[in-house]
Backbone as a chain_set.jsonl record, in Angstrom:
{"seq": "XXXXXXXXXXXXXXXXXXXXXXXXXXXXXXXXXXXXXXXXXXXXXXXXXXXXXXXXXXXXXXXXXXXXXXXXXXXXXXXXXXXXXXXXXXXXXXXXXXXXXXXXXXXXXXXXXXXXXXXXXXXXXXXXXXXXXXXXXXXXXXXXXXXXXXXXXXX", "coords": {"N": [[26.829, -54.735, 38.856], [23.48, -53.923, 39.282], [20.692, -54.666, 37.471], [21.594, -52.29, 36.141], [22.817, -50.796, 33.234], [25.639, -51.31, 31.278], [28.85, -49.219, 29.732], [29.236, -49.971, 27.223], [26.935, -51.32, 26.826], [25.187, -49.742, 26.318], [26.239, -47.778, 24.762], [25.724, -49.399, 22.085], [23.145, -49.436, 22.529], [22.557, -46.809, 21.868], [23.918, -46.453, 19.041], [21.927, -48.141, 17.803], [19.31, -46.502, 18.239], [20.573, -44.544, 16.076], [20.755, -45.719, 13.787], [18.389, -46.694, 13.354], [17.246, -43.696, 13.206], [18.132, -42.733, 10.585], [16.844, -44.786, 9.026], [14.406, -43.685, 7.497], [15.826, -41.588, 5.772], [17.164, -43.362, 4.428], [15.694, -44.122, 2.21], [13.132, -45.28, 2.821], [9.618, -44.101, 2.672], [8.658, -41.079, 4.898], [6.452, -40.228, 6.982], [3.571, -38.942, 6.711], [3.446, -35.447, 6.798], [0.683, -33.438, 8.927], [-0.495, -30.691, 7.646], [-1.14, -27.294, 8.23], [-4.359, -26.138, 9.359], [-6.947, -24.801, 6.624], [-7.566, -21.219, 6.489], [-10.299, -19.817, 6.437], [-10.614, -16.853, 4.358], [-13.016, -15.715, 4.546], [-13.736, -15.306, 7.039], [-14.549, -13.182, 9.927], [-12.157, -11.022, 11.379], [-10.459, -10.911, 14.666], [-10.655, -8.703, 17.201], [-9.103, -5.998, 17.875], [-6.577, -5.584, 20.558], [-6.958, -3.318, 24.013], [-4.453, -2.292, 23.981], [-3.625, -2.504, 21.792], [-4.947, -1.065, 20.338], [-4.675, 1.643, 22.186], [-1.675, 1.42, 20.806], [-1.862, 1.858, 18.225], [-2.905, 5.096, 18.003], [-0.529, 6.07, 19.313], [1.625, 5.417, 17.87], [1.057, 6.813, 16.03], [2.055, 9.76, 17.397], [4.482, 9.053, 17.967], [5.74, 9.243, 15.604], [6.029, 12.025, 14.74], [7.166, 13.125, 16.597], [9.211, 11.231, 16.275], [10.702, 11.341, 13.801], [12.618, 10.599, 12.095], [13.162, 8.064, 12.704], [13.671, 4.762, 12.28], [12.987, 2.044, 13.093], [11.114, -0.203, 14.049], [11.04, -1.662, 16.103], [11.8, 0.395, 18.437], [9.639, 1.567, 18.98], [7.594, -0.298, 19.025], [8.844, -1.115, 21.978], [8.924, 1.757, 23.382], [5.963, 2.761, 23.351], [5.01, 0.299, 25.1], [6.434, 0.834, 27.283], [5.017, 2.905, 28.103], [2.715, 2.028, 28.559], [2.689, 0.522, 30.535], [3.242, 2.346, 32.522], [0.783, 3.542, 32.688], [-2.009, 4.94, 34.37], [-5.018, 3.239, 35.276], [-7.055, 4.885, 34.829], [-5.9, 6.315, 32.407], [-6.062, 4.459, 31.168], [-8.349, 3.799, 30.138], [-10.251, 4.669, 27.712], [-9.41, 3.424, 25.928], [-9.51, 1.006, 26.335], [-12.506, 0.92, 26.431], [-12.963, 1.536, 23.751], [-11.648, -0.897, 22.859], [-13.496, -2.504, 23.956], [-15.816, -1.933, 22.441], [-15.149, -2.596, 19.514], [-15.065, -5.116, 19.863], [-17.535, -6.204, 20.762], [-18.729, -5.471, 18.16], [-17.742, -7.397, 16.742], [-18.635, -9.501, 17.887], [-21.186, -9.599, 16.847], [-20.907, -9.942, 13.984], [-19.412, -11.927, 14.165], [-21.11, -13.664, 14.92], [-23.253, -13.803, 12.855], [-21.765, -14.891, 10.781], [-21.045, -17.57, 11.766], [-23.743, -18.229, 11.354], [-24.322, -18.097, 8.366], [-22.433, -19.828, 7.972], [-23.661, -22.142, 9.213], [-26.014, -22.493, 7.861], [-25.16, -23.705, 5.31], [-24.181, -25.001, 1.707], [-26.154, -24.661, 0.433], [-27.135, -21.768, 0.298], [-24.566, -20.696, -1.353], [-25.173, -22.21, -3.653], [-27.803, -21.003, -4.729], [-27.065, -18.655, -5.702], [-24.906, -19.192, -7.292], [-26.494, -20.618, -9.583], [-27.824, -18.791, -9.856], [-26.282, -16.345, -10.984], [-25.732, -18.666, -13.005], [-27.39, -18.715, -15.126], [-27.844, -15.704, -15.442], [-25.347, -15.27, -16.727], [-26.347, -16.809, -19.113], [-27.774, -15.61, -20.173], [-27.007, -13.335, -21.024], [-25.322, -14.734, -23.097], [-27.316, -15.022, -25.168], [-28.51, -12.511, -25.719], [-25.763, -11.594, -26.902], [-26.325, -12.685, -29.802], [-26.105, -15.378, -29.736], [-28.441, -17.825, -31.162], [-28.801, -20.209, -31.531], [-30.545, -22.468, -30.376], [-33.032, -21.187, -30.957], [-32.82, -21.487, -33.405], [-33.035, -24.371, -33.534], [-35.41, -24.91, -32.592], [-36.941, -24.003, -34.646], [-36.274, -26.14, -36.708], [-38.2, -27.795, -35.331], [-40.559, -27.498, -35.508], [-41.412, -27.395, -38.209]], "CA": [[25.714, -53.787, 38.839], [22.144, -54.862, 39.126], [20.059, -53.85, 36.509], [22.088, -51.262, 35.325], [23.854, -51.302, 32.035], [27.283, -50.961, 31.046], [28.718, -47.917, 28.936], [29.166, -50.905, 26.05], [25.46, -51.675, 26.076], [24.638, -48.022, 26.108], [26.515, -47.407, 23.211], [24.763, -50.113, 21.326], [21.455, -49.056, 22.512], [22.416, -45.74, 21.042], [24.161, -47.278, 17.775], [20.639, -48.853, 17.059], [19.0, -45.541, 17.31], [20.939, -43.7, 15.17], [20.094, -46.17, 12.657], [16.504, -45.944, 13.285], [16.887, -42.373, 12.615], [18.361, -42.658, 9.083], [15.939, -45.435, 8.254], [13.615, -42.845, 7.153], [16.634, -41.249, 4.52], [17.663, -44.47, 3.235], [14.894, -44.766, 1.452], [11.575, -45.198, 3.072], [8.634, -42.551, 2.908], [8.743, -40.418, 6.115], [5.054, -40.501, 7.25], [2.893, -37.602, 5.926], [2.806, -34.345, 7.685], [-0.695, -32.721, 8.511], [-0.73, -29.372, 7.663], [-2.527, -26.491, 9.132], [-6.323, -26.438, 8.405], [-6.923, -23.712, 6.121], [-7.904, -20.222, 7.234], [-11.56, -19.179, 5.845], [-10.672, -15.675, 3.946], [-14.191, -14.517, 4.976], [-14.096, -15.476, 8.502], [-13.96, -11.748, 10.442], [-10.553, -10.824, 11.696], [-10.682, -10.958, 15.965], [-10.396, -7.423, 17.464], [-7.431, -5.464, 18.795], [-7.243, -5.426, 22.501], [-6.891, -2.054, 24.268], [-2.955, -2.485, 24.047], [-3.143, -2.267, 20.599], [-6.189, 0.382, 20.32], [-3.759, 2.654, 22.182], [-0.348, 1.24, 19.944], [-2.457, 2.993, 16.609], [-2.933, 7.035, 18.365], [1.056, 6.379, 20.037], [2.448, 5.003, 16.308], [1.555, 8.801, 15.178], [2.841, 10.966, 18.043], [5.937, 8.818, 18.075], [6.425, 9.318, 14.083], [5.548, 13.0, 14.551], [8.303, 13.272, 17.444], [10.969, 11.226, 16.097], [10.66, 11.375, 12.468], [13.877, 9.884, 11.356], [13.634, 6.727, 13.319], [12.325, 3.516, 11.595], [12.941, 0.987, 14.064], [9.418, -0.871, 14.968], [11.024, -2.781, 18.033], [11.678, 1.091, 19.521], [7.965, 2.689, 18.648], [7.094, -0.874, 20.497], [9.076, -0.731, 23.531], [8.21, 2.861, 24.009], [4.987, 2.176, 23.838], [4.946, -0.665, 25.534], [6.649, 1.191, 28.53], [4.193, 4.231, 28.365], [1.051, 1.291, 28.79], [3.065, -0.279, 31.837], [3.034, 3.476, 33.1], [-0.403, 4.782, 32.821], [-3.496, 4.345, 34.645], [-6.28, 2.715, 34.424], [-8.029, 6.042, 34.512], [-5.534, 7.125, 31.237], [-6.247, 3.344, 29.701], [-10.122, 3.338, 30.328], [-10.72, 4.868, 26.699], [-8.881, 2.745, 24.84], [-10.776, -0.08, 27.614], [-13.678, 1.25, 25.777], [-12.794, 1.068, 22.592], [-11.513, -2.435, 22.586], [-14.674, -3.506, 24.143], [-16.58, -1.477, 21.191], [-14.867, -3.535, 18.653], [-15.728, -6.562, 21.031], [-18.986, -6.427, 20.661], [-19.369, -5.448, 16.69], [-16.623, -8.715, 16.062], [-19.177, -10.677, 17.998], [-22.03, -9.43, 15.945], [-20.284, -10.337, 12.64], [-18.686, -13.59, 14.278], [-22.4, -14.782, 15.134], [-23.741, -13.924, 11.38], [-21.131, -15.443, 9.967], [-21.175, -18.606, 11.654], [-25.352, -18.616, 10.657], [-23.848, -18.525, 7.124], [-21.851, -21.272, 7.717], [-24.669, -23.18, 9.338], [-27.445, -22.721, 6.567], [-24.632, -24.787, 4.6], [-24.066, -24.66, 0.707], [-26.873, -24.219, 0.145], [-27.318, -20.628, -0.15], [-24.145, -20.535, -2.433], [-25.275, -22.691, -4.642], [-28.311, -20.128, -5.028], [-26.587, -17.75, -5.967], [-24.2, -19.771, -8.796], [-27.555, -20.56, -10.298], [-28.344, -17.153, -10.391], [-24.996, -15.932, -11.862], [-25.479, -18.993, -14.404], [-28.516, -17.639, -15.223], [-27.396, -14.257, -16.041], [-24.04, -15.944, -18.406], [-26.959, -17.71, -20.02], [-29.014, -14.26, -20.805], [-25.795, -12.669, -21.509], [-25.511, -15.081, -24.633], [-28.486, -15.131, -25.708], [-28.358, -11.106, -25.657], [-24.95, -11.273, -27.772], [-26.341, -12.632, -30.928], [-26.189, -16.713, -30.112], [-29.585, -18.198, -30.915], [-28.567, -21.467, -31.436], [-31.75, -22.716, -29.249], [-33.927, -21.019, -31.519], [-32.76, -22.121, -34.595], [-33.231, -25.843, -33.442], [-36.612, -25.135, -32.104], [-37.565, -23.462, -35.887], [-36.231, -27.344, -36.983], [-39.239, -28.985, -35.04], [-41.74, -27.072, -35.937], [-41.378, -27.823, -39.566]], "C": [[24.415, -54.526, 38.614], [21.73, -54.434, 38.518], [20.173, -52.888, 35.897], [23.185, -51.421, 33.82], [25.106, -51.098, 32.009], [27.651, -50.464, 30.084], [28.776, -49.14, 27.901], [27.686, -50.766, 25.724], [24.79, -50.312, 26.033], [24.661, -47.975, 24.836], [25.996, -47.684, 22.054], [24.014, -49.504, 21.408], [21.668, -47.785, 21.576], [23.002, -45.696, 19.462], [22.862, -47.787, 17.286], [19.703, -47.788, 16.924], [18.94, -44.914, 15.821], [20.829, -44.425, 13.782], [19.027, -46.808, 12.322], [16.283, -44.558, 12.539], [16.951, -42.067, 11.128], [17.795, -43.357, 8.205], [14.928, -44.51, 6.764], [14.959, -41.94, 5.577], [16.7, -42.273, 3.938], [16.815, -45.223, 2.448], [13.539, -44.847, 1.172], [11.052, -43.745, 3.143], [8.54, -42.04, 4.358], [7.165, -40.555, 6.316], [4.674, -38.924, 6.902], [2.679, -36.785, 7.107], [1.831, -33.791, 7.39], [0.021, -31.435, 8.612], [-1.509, -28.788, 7.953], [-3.879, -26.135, 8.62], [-6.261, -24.678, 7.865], [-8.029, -22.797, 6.656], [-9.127, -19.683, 6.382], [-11.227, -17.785, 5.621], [-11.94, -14.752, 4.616], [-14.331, -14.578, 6.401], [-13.626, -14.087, 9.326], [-12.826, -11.677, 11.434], [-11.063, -10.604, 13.857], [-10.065, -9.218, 16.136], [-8.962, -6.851, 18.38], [-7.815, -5.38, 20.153], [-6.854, -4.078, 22.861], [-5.401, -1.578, 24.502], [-2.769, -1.688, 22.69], [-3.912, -1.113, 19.863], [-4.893, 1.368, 20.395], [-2.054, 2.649, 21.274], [-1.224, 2.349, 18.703], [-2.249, 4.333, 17.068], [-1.541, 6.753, 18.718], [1.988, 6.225, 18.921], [2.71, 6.83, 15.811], [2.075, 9.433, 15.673], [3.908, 10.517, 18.187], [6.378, 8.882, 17.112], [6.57, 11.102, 14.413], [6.7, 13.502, 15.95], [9.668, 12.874, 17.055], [10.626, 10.336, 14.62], [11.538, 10.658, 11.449], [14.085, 8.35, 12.036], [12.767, 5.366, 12.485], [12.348, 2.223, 11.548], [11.464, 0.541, 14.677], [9.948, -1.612, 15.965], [11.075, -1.094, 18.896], [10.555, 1.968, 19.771], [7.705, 1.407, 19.605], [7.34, -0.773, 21.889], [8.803, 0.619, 24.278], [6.541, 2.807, 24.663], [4.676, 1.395, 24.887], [5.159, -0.133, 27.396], [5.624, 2.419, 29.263], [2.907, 3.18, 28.802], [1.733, 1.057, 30.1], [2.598, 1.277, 32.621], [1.621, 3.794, 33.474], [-1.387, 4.207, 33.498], [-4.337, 3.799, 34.141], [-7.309, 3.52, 34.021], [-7.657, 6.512, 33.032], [-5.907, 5.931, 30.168], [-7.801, 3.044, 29.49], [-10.591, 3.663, 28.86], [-10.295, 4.317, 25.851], [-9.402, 1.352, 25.605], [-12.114, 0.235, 26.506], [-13.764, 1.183, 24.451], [-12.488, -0.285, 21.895], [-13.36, -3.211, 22.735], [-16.027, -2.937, 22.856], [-16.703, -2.103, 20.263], [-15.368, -5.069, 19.08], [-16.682, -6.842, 20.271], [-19.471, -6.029, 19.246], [-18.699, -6.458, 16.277], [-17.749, -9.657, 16.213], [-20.294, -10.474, 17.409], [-21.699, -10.476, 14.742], [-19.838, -11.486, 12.775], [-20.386, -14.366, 14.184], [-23.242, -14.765, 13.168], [-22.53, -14.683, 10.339], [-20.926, -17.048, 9.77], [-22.753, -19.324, 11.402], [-25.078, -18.832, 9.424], [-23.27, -19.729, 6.609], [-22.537, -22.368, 8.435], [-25.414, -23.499, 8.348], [-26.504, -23.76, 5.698], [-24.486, -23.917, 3.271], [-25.084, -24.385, 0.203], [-27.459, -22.801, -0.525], [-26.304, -19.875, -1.432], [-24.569, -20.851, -3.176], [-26.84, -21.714, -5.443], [-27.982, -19.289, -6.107], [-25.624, -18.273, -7.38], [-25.162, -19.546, -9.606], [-27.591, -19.987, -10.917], [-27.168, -16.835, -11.507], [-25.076, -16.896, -13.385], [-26.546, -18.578, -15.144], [-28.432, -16.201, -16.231], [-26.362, -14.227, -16.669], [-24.737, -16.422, -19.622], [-27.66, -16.369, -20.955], [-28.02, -13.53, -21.222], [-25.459, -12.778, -22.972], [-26.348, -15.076, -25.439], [-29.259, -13.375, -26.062], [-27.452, -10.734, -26.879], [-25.095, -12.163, -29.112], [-26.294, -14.316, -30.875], [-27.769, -17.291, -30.433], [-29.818, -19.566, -31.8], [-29.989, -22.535, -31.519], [-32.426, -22.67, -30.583], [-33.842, -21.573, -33.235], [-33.513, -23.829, -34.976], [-34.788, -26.001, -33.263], [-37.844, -24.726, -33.827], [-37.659, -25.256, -36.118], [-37.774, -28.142, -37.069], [-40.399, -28.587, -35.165], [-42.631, -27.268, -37.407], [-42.019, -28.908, -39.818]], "O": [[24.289, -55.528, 37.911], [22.129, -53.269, 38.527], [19.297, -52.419, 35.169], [24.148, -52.172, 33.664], [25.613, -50.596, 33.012], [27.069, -50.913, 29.096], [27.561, -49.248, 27.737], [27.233, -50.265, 24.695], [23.664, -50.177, 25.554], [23.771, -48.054, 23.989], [25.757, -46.887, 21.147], [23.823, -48.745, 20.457], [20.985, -47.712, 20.555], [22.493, -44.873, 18.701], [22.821, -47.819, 16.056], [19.114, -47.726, 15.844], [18.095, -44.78, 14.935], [20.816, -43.767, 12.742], [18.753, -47.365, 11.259], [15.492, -44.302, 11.632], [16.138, -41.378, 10.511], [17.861, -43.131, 6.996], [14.872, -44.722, 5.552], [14.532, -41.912, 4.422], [16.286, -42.268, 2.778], [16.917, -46.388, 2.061], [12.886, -44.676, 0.143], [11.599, -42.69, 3.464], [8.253, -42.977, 5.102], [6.699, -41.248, 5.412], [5.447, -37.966, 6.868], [2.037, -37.091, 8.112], [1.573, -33.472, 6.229], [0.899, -31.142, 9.423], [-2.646, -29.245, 8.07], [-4.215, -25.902, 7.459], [-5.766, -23.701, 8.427], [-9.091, -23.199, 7.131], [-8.739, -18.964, 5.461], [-11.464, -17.134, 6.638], [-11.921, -13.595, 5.035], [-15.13, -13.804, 6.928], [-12.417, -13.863, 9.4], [-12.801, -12.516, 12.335], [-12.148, -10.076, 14.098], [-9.258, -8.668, 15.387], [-8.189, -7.306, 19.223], [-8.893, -5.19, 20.717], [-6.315, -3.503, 21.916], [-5.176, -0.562, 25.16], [-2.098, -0.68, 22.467], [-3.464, -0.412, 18.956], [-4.234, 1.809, 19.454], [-1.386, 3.674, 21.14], [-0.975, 3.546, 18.558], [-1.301, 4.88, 16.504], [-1.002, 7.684, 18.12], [3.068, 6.816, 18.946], [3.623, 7.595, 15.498], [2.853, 10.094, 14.985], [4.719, 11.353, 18.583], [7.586, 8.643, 17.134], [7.745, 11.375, 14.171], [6.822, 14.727, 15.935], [10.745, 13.45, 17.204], [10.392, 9.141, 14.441], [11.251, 10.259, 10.321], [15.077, 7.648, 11.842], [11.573, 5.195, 12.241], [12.014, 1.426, 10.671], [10.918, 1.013, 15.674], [9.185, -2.225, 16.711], [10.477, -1.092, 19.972], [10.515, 2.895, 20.579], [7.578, 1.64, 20.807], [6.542, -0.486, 22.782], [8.523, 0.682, 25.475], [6.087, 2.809, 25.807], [3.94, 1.931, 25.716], [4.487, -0.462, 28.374], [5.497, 2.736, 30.446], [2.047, 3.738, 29.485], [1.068, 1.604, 30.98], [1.568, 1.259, 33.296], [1.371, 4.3, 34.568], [-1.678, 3.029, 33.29], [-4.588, 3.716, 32.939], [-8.207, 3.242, 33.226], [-8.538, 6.998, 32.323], [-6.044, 6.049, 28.95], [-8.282, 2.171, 28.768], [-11.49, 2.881, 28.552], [-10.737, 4.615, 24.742], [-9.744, 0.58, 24.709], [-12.45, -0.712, 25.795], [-14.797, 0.7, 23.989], [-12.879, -0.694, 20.802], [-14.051, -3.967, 22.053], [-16.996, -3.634, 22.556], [-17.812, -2.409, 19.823], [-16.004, -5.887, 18.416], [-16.697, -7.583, 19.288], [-20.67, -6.232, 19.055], [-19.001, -6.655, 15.1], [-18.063, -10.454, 15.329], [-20.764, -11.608, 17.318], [-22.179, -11.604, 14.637], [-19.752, -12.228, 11.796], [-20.7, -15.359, 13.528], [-23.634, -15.756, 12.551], [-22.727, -14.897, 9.143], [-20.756, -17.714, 8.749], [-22.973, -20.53, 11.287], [-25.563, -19.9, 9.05], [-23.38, -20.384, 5.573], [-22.078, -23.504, 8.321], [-25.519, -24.653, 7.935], [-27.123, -24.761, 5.336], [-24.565, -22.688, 3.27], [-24.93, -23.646, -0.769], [-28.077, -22.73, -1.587], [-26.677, -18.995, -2.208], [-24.681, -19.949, -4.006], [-26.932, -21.763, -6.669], [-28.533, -19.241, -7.207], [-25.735, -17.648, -8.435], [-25.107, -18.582, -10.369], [-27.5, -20.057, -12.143], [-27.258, -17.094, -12.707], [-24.754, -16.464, -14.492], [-26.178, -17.827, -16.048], [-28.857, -15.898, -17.346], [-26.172, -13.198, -17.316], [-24.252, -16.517, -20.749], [-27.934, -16.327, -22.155], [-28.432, -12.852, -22.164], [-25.317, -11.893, -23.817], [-26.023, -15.137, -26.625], [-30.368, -13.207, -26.569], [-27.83, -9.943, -27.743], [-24.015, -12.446, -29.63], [-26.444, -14.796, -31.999], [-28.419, -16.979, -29.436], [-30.766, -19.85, -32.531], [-30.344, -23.194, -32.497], [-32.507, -23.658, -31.312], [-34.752, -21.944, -33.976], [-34.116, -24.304, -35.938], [-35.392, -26.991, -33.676], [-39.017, -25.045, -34.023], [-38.715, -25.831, -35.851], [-38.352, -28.725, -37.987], [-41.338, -29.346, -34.927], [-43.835, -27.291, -37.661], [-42.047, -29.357, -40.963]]}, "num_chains": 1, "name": "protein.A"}
C-alpha cells in the first residue's frame, strides 16, 4: 500500500489519542472555560413577535375551553396550528401590535444605551448623593462627634 497505513498503525495512532485524552484527568489543569458574559439586569427585555402577541389572547380561550388540561406543549401546538391557519388579514393585528412594542423597545433600547455611554459617571453622582443623605441621617440621629472636636479647637 502506498501511503496508506496498516490497521496496526491505526490502532497506535488511536492508542496515543486516547492517552492524550486522559492526560487532562491524570492530573493536569484542563484549560479554563470562558463563561457567558453576564446579562445587564437593566438592559430592556426584546419584544414578543406577533406569534407570541397572538400566543397571550389564545393561552385564555384555550384555558377557558379546556379547563382541565395543563399540558403547555398542547396550548402550543394548537396554537401554533391555528397561526399556520390564519390569514394575514386575521394576523395583521397582532402584526400591529408586535410592531407597537417594536418601536417603544427601540425607544428604551436607544436611552439605555445613552446611559451606558455617559459612563459611570452619572452613578457615581448619585452614590455621592445617597452618601450625602447617610451622612445627614447621622448627624440628625444624635451623633455630633464633628462638633464636639470642632468645640476642642476653638478653646
Amino acid at each position: 500500500m502506498k501511503g496508506g497505513r496498516s490497521k496496526t498503525e491505526s490502532k497506535k495512532a488511536d492508542a496515543k489519542l486516547s492517552v492524550k485524552k486522559g492526560g487532562a484527568a491524570a492530573g493536569k489543569k484542563p484549560a479554563a472555560k470562558k463563561g457567558k458574559a453576564v446579562k445587564d439586569p437593566n438592559k430592556p427585555k426584546r419584544p414578543a413577535s406577533a406569534f407570541f402577541v397572538f400566543m397571550e389572547d389564545f393561552r385564555k380561550q384555550f384555558k377557558e375551553k379546556h379547563p382541565n388540561n395543563k399540558s403547555v406543549a398542547t396550548v402550543g401546538k394548537a396554537g401554533g396550528d391555528k397561526w399556520k391557519s390564519m390569514s394575514e388579514a386575521e394576523k395583521a393585528p397582532f402584526v400591529a401590535k408586535a410592531d407597537k412594542r417594536k418601536a417603544e423597545y427601540e425607544k428604551t433600547l436607544q436611552a439605555y444605551n445613552k446611559r451606558l455611554n455617559e459612563g459611570p459617571g452619572a452613578e457615581e453622582e448619585e452614590s455621592d448623593k445617597s452618601r450625602s443623605e447617610v451622612n445627614d441621617e447621622n448627624d440628625e440621629d444624635g451623633s455630633d462627634e464633628d462638633d464636639e472636636d470642632d468645640d476642642d479647637d476653638e478653646e
